[in-house]
RODO-2510 file (C-alpha; in nm, 4 decimals, decimal comma):
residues 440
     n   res          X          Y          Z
     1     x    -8,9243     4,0777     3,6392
     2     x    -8,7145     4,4026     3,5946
     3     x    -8,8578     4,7167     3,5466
     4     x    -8,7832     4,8708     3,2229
     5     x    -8,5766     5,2449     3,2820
     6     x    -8,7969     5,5121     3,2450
     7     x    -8,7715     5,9098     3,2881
     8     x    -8,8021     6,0233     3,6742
     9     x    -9,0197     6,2231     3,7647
    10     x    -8,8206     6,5488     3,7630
    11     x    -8,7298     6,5006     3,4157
    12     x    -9,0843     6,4637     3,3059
    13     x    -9,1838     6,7614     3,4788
    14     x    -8,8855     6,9235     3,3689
    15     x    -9,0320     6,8549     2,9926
    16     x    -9,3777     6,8963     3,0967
    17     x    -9,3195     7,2378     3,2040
    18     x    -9,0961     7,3594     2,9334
    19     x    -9,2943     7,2089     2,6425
    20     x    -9,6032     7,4183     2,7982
    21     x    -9,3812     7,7163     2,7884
    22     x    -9,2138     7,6478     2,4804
    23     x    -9,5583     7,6407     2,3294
    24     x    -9,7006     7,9095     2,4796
    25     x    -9,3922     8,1608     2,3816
    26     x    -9,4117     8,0129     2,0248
    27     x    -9,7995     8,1230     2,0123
    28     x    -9,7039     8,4544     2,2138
    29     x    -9,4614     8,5075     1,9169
    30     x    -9,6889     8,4381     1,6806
    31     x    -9,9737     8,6626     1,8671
    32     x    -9,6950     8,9937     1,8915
    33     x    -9,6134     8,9179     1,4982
    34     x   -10,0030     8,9593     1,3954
    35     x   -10,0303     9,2347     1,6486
    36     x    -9,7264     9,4110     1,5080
    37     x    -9,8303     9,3987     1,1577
    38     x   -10,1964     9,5036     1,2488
    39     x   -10,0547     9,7720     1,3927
    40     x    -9,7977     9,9184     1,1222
    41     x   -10,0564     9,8828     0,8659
    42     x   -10,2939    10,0446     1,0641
    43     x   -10,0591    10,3399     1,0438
    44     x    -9,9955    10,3230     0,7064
    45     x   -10,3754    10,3263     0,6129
    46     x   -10,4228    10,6068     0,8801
    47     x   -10,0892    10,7776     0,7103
    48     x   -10,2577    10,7264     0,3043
    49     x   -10,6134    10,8638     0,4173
    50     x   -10,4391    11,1377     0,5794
    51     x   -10,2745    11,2364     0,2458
    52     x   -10,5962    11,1887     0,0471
    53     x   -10,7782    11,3848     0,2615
    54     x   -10,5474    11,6711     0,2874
    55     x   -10,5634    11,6756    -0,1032
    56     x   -10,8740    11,7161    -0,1534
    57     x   -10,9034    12,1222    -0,0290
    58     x   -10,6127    12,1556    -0,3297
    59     x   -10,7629    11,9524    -0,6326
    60     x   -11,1431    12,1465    -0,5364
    61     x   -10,9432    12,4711    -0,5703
    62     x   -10,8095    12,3498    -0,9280
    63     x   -10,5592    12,1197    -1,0242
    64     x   -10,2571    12,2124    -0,8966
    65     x    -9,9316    12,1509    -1,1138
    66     x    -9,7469    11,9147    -0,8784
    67     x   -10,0037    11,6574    -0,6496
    68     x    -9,8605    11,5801    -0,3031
    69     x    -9,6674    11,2537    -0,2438
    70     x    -9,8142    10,9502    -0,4072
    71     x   -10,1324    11,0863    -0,4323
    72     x   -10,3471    11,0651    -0,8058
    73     x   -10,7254    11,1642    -0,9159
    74     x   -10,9059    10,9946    -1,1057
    75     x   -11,2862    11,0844    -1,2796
    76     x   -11,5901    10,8702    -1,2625
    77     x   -11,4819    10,6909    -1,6101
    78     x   -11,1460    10,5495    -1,4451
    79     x   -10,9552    10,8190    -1,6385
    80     x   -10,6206    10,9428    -1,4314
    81     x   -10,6394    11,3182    -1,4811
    82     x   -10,3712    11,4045    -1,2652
    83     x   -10,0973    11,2045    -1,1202
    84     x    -9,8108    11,2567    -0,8675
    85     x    -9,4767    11,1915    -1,0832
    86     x    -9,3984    10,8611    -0,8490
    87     x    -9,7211    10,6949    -0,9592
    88     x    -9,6753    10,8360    -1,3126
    89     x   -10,0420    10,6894    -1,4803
    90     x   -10,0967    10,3897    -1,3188
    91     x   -10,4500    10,3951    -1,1306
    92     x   -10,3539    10,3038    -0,8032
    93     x   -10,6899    10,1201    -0,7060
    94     x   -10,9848    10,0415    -0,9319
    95     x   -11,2222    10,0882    -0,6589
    96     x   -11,4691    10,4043    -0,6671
    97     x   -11,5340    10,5515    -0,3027
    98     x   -11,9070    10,5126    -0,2967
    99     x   -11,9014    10,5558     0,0115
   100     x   -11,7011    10,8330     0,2191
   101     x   -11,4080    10,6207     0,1921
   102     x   -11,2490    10,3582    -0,0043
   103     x   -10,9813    10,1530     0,1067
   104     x   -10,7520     9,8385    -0,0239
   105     x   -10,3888     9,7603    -0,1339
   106     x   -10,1887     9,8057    -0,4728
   107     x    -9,8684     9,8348    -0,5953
   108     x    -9,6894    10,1167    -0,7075
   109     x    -9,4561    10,1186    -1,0118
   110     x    -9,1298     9,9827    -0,8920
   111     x    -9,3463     9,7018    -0,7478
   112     x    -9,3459     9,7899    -0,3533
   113     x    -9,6297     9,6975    -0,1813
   114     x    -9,8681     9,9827    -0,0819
   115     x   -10,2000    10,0900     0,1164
   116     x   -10,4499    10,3408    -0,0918
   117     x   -10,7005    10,4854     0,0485
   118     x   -10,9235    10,6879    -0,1551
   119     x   -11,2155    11,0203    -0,0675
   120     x   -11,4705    11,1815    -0,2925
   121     x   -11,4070    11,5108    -0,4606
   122     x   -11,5529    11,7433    -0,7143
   123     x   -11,3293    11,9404    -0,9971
   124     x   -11,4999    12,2056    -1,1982
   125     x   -11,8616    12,0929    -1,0698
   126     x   -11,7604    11,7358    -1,1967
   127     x   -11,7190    11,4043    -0,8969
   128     x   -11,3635    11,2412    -0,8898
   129     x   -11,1799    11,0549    -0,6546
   130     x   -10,8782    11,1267    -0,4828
   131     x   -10,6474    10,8571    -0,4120
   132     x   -10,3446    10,8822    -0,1598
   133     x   -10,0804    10,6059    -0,1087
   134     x    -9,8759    10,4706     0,1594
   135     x    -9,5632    10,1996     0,1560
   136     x    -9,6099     9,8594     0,3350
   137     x    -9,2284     9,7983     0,3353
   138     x    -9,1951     9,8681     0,6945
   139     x    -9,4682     9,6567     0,7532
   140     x    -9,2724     9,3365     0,6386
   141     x    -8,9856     9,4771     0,7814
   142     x    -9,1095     9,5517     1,1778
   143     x    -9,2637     9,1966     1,1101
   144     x    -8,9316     9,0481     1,0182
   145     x    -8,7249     9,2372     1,2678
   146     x    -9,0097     9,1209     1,5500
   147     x    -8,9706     8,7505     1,4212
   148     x    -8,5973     8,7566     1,4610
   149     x    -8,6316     8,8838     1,8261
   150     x    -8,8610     8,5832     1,9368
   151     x    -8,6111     8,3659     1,7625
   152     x    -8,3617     8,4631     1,9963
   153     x    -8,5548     8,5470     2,3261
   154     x    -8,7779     8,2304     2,3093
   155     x    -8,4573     7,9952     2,2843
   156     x    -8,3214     8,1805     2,6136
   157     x    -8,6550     8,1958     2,7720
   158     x    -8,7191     7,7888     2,6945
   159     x    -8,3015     7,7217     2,8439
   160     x    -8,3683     7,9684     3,1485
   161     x    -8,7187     7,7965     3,1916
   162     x    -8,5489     7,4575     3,2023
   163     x    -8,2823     7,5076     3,4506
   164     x    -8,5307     7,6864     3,7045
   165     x    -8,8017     7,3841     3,6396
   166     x    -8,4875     7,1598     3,7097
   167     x    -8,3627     7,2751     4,0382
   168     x    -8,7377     7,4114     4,1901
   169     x    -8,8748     7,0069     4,1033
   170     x    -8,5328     6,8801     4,2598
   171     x    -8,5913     7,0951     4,5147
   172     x    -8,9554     7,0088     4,5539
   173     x    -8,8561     6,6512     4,5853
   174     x    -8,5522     6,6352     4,7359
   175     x    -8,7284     6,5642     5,0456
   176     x    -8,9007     6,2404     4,8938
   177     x    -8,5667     6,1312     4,8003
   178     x    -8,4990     6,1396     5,1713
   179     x    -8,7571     5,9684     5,2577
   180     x    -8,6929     5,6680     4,9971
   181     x    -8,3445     5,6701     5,1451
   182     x    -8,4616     5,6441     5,5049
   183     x    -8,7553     5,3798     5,4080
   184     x    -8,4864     5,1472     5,1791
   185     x    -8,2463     5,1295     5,5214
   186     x    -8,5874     5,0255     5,7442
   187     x    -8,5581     4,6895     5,8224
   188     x    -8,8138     4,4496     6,0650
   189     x    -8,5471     4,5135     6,3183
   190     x    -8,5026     4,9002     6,2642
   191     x    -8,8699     4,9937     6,3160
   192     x    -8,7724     5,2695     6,5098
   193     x    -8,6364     5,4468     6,2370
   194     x    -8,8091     5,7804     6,1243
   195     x    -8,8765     5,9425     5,7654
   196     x    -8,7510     6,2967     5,7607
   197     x    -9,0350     6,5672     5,7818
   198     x    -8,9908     6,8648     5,5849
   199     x    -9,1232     7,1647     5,7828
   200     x    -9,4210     7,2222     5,5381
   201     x    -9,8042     7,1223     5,4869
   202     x    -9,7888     7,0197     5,1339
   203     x    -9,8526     6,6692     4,9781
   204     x    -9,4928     6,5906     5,0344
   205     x    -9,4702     6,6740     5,4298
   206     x    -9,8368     6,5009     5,4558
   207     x    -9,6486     6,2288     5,3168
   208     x    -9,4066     6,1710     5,5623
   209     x    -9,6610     6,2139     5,8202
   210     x    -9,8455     5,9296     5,7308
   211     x    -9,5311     5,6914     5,6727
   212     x    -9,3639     5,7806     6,0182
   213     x    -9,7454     5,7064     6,1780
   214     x    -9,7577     5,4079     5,9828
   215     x    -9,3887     5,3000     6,0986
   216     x    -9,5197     5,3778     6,4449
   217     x    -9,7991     5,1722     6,4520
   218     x    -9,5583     4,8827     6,2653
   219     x    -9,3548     4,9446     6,5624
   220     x    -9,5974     4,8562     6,8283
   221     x    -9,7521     4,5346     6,6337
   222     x    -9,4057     4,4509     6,6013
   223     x    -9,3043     4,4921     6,9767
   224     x    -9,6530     4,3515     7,1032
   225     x    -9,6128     4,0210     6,8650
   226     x    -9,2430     3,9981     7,0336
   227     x    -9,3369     4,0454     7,3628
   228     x    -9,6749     3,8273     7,3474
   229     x    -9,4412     3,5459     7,1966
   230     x    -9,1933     3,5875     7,4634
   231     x    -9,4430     3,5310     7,7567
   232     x    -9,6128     3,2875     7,5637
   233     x    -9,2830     3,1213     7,5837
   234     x    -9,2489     3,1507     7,8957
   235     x    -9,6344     3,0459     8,0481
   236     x    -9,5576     2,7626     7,8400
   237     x    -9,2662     2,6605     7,9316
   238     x    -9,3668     2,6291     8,3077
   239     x    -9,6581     2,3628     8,2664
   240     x    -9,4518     2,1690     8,0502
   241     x    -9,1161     2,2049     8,2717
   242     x    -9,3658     2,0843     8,5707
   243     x    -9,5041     1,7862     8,3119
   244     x    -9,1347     1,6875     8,2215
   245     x    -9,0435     1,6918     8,6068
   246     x    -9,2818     1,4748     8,6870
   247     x    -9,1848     1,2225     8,4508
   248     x    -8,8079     1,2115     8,5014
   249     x    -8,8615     1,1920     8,8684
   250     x    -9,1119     0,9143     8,8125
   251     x    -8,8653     0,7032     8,5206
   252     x    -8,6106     0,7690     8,7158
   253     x    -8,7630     0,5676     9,0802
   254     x    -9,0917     0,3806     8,9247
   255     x    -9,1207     0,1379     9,2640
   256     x    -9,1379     0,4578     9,4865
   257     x    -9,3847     0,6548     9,2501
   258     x    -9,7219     0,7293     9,3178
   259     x    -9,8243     0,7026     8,9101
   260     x   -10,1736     0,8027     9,0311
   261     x   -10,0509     1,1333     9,1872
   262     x    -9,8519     1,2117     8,8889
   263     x   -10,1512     1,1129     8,6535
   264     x   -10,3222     1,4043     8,8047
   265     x   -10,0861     1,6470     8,8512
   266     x   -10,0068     1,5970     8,4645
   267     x   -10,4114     1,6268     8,4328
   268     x   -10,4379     1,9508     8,5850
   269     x   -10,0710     2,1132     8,4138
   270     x   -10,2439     1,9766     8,0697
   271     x   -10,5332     2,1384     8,1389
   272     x   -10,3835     2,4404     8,2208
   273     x   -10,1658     2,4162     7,9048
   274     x   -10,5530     2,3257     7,7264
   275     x   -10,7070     2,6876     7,9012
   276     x   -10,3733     2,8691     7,7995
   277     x   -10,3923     2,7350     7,4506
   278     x   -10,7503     2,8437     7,3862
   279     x   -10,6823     3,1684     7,5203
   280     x   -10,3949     3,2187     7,2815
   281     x   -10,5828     3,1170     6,9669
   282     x   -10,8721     3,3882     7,1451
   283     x   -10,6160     3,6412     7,0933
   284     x   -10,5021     3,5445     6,7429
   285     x   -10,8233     3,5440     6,6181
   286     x   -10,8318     3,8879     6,7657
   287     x   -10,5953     4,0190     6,5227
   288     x   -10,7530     3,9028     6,2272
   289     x   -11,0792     3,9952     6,0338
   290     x   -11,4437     4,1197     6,2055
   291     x   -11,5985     3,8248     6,2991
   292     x   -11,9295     3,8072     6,1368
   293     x   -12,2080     3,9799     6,3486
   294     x   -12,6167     3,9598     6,3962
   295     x   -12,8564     4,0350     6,6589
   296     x   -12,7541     3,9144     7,0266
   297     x   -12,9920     3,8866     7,3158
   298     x   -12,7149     3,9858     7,5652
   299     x   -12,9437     3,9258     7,8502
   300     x   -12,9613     3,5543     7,7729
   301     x   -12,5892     3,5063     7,6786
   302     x   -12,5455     3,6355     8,0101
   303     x   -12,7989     3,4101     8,2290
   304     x   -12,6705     3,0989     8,0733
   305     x   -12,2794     3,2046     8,1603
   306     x   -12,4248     3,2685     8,5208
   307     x   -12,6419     2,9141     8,5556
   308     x   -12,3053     2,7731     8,4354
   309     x   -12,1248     2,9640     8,7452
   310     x   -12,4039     2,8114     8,9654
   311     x   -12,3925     2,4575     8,8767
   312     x   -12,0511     2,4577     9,0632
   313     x   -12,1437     2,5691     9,3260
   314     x   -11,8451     2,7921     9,4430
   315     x   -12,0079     3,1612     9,4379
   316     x   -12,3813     3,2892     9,4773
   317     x   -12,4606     3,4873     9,1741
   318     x   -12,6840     3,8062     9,2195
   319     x   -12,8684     3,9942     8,9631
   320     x   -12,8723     4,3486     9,0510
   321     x   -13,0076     4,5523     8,8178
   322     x   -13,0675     4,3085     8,5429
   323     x   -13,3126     4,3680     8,2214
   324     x   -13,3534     4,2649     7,8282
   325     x   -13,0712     4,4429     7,6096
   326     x   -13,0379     4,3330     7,2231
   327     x   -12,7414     4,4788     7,0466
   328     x   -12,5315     4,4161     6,7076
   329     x   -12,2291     4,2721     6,7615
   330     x   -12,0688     3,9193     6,7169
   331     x   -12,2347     3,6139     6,9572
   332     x   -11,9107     3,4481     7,0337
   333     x   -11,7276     3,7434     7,1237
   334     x   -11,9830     3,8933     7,3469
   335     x   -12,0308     3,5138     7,5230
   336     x   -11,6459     3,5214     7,5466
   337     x   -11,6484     3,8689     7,6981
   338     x   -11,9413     3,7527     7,9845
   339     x   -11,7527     3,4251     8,0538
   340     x   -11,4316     3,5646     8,1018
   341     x   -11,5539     3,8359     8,3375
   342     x   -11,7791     3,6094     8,5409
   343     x   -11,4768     3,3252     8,5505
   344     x   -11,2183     3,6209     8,7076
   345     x   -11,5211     3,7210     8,9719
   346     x   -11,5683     3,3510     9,0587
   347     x   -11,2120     3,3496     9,1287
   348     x   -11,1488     3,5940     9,3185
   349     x   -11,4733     3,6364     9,5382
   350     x   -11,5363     3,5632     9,8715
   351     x   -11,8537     3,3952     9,8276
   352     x   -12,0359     3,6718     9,6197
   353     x   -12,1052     3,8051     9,2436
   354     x   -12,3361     4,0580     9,1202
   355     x   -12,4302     4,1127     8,7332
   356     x   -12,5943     4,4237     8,6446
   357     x   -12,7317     4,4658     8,2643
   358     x   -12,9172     4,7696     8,1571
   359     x   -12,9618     5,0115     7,8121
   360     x   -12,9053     5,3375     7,9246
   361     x   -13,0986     5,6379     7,8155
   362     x   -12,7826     5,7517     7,5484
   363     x   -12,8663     5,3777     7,4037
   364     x   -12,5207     5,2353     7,5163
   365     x   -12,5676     4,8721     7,7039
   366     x   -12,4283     4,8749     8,0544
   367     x   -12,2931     4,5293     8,1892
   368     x   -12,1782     4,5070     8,5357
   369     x   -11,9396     4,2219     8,7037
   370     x   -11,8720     4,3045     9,0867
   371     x   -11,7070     4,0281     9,3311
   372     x   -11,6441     4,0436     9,6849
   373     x   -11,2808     3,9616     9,7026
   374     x   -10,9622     4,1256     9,8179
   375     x   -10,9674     4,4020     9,4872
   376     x   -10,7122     4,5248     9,2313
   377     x   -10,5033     4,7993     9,3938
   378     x   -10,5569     5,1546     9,2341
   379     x   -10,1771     5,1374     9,0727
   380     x   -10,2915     4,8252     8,8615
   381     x   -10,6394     4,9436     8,7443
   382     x   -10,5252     5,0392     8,3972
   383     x   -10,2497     4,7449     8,3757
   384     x   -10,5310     4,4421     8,4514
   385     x   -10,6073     4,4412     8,0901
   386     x   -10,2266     4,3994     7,9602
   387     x   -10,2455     4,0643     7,8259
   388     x   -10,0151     3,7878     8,1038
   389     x   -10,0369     4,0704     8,3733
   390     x   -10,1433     3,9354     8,7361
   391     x   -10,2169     4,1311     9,0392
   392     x   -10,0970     3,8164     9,1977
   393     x    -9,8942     3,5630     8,9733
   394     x    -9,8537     3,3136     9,2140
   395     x   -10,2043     3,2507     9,3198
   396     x   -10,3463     3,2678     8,9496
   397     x   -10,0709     3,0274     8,8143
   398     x   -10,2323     2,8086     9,1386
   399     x   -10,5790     2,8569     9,0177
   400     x   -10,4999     2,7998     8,6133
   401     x   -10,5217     3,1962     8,5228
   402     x   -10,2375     3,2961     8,2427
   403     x   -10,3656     3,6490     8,2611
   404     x   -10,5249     3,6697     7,9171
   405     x   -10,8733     3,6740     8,0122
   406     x   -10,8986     4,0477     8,0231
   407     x   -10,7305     4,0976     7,7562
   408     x   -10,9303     3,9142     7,5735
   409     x   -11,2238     4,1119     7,7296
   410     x   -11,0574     4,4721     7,6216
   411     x   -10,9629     4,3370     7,2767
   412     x   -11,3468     4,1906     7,1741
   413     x   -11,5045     4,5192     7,3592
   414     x   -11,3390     4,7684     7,1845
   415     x   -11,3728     4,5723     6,8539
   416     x   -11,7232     4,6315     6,8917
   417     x   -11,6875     4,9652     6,9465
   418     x   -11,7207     4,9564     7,3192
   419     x   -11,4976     5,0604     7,6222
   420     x   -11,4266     4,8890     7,9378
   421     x   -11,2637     5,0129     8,2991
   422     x   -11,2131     4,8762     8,6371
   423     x   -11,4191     5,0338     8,9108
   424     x   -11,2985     5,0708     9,2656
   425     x   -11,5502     4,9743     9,5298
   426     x   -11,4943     5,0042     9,8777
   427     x   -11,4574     4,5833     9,8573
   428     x   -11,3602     4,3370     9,6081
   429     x   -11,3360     4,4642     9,2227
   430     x   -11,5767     4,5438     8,9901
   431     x   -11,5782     4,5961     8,5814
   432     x   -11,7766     4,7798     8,3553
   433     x   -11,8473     4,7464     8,0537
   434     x   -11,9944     5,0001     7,7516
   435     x   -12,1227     4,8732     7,4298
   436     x   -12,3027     5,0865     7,1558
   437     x   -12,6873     4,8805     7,1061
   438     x   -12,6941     4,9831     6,7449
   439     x   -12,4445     4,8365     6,5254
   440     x   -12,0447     4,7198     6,5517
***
């Protein structure tokens, strides 16, 4: 199914920011225009009461012959009774000042548009009202020159904001195009690749952070699945080389053959291919979901691995400390992990294991498996639990050991939130185990 074209994301930032600024410049406009006219007709009311005021000292004193600039009185009856000659006998507002003053708008003869304001008076012991006006025209026209000034400085404003939205988003995610560059050319085989990090701590350097840790850890399943197929290969392919040996030697001179002989050595190599098989489906499992856990009696999953170990009769089995521990955790894995470390003691001891199982005082359950063998020299303490490593490859391939067994021990332990290490006596070897009591 294609994908239908669509903007990017730097154009729709790009017209995200400059419709946001567009708008808010068009309301800015519109806010200065209102402002602008408040203002001028603020000073033309200020201007007309100025005039009215300053006329009323001169019409007290007596009508004088010629009234000041567009200034007219008027008595209480509405009657003009003097007039400048600009207004001629118009009344300029119908309005009497009640109160101190009396403001509003009119017109004066040649139709302009006008402010009058308008003051209480007395003539020859009589009240009138003396009315002073001022033009609007420069109103409309400040208002008209301010609109034709945001029509030409928003325009430039909205182009300039574009172009600097444009290049600071390119610029902004230029790196993430790198990174899609690098990521497209990442192939199973090029896991070592790496994003490019920008030198920052914002989303975008978070970002490719987390991808090259991701790549990392893809890079390590991917080189631990290759190299636990290739030795799987290979501890396969030496059971059934030894199997197919047998066989040709035997078709090839069936009257000298001892078929018996070969019937068990094919027994034990098919066993060993059996033990190697189980332990390889151990470790798949490993890498898939939880296992579903419960309450475990470790104490008991532990005795009935050891009276296992006893009924064949190779080692004596101590107990040294030993007491009750229940913990949360999965019963198969735990059995697994207690089988596989009393199998490598049996072994490899002399004659001798000892099992320790406490819950120490920081409620962490302590299992113990000590033998009395030769030991794991100090350079291979941390490499005992690589899965197919043997301190001695020859003897375990003898004994049926593929070196998975502590593997699988390390892999179910720390699953559960646990940690395990190899001790070094003075004698033989002996491995510890830590495993939270509470939950998984």
């Amino acid at each position: 199914m294609r994908r239908r074209g669509g903007w990017g994301v730097q154009l729709r930032l790009t017209v995200l920011a400059v419709l946001v600024v567009g708008l808010g410049l068009v309301l800015g406009g519109a806010v200065v225009a209102v402002l602008v006219r408040d203002d001028l007709t603020g000073d033309a009311e200020e201007q007309a009461l100025s005039r009215a005021e300053s006329a009323v000292p001169l019409v007290e004193a007596g009508l004088p012959a010629a009234l000041p600039d567009l200034v007219q009185v008027v008595d209480r009856d509405g009657a003009v009774l003097a007039s400048n000659e600009a207004l001629g006998g118009t009344r300029l507002l119908a309005l009497w000042p009640d109160a101190d003053v009396v403001t509003g708008t009119s017109r004066l003869p040649d139709g302009e548009r006008c402010t009058v304001a308008g003051v209480r008076g007395t003539l020859a012991g009589r009240p009138v009202a003396v009315y002073a006006a001022a033009s609007l025209d420069h109103v409309e026209d400040g208002v008209t020159a301010t609109v034709h000034a945001m029509a030409v400085i928003v325009p430039v404003l909205v182009v300039a904001v574009t172009l600097v939205s444009w290049l600071l988003v390119g610029r902004a995610l230029r790196p993430i195009g790198a990174i899609r560059r690098q990521v497209s050319e990442i192939t199973g085989s090029r896991l070592d690749r790496r994003v490019p990090e920008p030198p920052t701590d914002d989303e975008v350097g978070r970002l490719a952070r987390t991808m090259n840790a991701m790549l990392a850890r893809m890079q390590a399943d991917h080189d631990r699945q290759q190299r636990f197929a290739a030795d799987a290969a290979h501890e396969l392919r030496s059971p059934l080389a030894a199997i197919r040996a047998q066989l040709e030697i035997g078709l090839t001179h069936p009257d000298r053959t001892d078929w018996v002989r070969v019937a068990q050595d094919l027994h034990r190599e098919g066993a060993r291919l059996s033990g190697l098989t189980d332990e390889l489906l151990e470790l798949a499992r490993s890498d898939d979901a939880p296992d579903p856990t419960g309450w475990v009696d470790l104490d008991e999953v532990v005795l009935a691995e050891i009276e296992t170990i006893r009924s064949r009769g190779t080692v004596e089995v101590l107990l040294s400390p030993f007491s009750a521990v229940r913990l949360h955790g999965n019963a198969g894995g735990l059995r697994r992990v207690v089988r596989n470390l009393l199998d490598n003691a049996e072994r490899h001891a002399r004659g001798t294991v000892t099992v320790g199982l406490w819950l120490g005082e920081d409620g962490f359950a302590e299992l113990v498996v000590s033998d009395d063998g030769p030991g794991v020299p100090g350079a291979d303490h941390d490499r005992v639990f690589d899965r197919f490593f043997r301190v001695q490859p020859a003897r375990a391939r003898k004994d049926g050991g593929a070196g998975l067994g502590l593997a699988i021990v390390r892999d179910v332990v720390e699953r559960h939130g646990g940690t395990v290490w190899l001790a070094n006596p003075s004698s033989g070897a002996s491995f510890h185990v830590r495993l939270p009591a509470g939950s998984v």
